[in-house]
N, C-alpha and C positions, 0 to 999 in steps of 0.2 A: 528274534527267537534264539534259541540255545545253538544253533545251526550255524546262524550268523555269528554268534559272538563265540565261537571255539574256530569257526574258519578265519578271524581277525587275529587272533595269535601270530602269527608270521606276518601278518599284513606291513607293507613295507610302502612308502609313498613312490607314486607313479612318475614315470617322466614326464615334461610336459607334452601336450597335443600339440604336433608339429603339422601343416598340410602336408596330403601325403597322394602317390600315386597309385590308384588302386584300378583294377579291371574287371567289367565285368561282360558278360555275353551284349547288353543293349547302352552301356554306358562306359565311359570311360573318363577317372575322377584326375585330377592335377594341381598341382598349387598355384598358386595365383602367383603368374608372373604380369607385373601395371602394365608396363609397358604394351605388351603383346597383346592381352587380353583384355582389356578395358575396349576398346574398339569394337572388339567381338562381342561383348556383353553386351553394351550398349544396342548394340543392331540387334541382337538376340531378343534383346527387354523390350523392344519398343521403339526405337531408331528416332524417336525424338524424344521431345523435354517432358509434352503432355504424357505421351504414351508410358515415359522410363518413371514419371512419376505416381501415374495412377497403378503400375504396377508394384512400385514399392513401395506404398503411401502405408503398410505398417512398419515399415522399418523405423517410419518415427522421427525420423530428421527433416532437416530443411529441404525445401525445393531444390533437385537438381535442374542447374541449365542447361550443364553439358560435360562434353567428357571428363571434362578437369573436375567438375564436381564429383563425379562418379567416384573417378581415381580417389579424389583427399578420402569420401566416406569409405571407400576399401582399406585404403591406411591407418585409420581411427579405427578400425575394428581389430588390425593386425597390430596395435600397438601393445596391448598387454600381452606377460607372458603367457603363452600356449593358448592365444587364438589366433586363426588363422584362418585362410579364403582357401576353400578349392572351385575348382571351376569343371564344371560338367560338360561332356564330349560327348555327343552321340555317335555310339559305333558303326552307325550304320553311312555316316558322310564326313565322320572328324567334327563335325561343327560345335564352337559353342552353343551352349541351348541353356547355361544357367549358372547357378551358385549356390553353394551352399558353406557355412563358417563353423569351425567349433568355436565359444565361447565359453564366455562364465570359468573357464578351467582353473581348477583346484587339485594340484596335484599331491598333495599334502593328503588330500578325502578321497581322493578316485573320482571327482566327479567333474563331467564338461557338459556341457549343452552344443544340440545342433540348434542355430539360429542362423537369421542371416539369409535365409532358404528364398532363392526362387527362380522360377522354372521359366525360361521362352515360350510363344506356342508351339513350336516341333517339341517339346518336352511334355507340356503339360500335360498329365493325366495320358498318359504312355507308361507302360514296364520298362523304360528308361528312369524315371521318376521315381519310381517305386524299387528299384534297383540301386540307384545311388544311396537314398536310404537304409536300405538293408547293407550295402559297403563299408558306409559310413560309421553304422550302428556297431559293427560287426570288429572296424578297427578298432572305434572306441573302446567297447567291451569285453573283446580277446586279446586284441593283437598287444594294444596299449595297456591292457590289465583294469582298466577303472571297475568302480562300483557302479556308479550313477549317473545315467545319460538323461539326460532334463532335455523339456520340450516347454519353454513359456510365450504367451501368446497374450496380446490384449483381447478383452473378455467381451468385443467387440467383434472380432477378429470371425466369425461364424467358419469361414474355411481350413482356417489355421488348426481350430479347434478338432475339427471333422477326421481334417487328416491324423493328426498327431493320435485320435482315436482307432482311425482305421489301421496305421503303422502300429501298436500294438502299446502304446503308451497309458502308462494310467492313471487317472485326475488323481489330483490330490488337494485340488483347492487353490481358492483365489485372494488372492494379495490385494486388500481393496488400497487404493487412493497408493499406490505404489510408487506413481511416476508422476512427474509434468511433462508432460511432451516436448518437444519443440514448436510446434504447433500452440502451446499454450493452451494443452486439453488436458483433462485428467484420465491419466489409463488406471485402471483396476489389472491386474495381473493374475492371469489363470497358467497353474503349473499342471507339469503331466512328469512324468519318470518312467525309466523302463532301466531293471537292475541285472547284475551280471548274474545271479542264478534264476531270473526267468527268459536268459539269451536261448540256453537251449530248446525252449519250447516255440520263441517267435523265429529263431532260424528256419525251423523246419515249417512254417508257416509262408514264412516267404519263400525256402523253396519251390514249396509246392505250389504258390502261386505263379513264381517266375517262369517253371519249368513249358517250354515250348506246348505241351498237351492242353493246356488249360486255354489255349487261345483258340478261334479259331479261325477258317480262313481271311475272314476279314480283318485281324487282329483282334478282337474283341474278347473280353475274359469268358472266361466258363462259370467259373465261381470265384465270388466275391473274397477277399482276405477276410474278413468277417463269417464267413460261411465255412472256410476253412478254421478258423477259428475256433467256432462250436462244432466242428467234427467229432463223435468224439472215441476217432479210432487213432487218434496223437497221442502220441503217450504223454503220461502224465498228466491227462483230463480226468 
């Protein structure tokens, strides 16, 4: 629209996406150092082969056996410029509990994808989870300046998808016969986007979801990010 293309006048390309340290009240994000942290994921993911593989059986590669495997696939993702691993801390014991990578980055467009994403069970489906997101989103989109934060997911993928909907992301269609796997399957590729002038209005979406009120004694939400969503006393609905 005329919006966008009078704000690209000055547009200057971005640096690359570096892992980066960031904090928040239920999480706490860092860059992947192998060494250290590989140990910790592992036991995190699943503490064996079966368990570390059924949980990252979309990531698409080979069978890991073991830690050594783990480690080369974190290197292959950090091999091109401006991707990279951070690694998720819950505030609440220090513990690893997960991962998440920017990829895809284009710094030339402004635009990087989170992939690579996933969660321990002390993480999963916790405002831990739902807060590294919103950190993430938030460096990509302000701190770092980009345009376009990509969510792609095989169209297989049912949870992938759920989420990427519920974090505030929006389809744009699927990439048939995209890939061959490792596996020797075929993925179809479903994309999602979330752009830096509709940051302002999911910020405030995740605040108010994150904000201590919304839980209650048991931990458990008040209302849904979706529910917050179609409120429509947020500006700009």
């Amino acid at each position: 629209d005329d919006l966008a293309m009078k704000s690209l006048a000055n547009w200057t390309p971005r640096l690359p996406m570096e892992a980066t340290s960031l904090m928040g009240n239920y999480v706490r994000i860092e860059p992947l150092v192998i060494e250290r942290d590989v140990p910790l994921l592992w036991e995190a993911l699943g503490g064996t082969s079966d368990a570390i593989n059924e949980r990252l059986y979309w990531f698409g590669g080979s069978r890991l056996e073991d830690e050594q495997d783990l480690a080369e696939t974190l290197r292959e993702i950090e091999k091109p410029v401006g991707c990279c691993v951070n690694v998720l801390r819950l505030q609440s014991t220090g513990q690893v509990s997960g991962m998440a990578s920017y990829i895809a980055t284009v710094p030339e467009q402004g635009s990087t994808e989170i992939g690579y994403v996933a969660h321990g069970l002390s993480m999963a489906r916790t405002p831990a989870a739902t807060e590294a997101h919103y950190l993430l989103a938030k460096h990509a989109l302000v701190t770092m300046g980009y345009r376009r934060y990509e969510w792609k997911c095989d169209s297989n993928n049912e949870p992938s998808q759920r989420a990427a909907l519920r974090l505030g992301f929006q389809y744009e269609g699927c990439f048939r016969q995209h890939r061959v796997t490792a596996r020797k399957t075929n993925r179809d590729t479903k994309w999602f986007s979330m752009l830096d002038s509709e940051w302002e209005q999911r910020e405030q979406e995740f605040q108010i979801w994150l904000d201590p009120s919304n839980f209650d004694d048991n931990g458990q939400q008040k209302m849904t990010l979706q529910a917050i969503r179609n409120r429509g006393w947020l500006s700009h609905s």
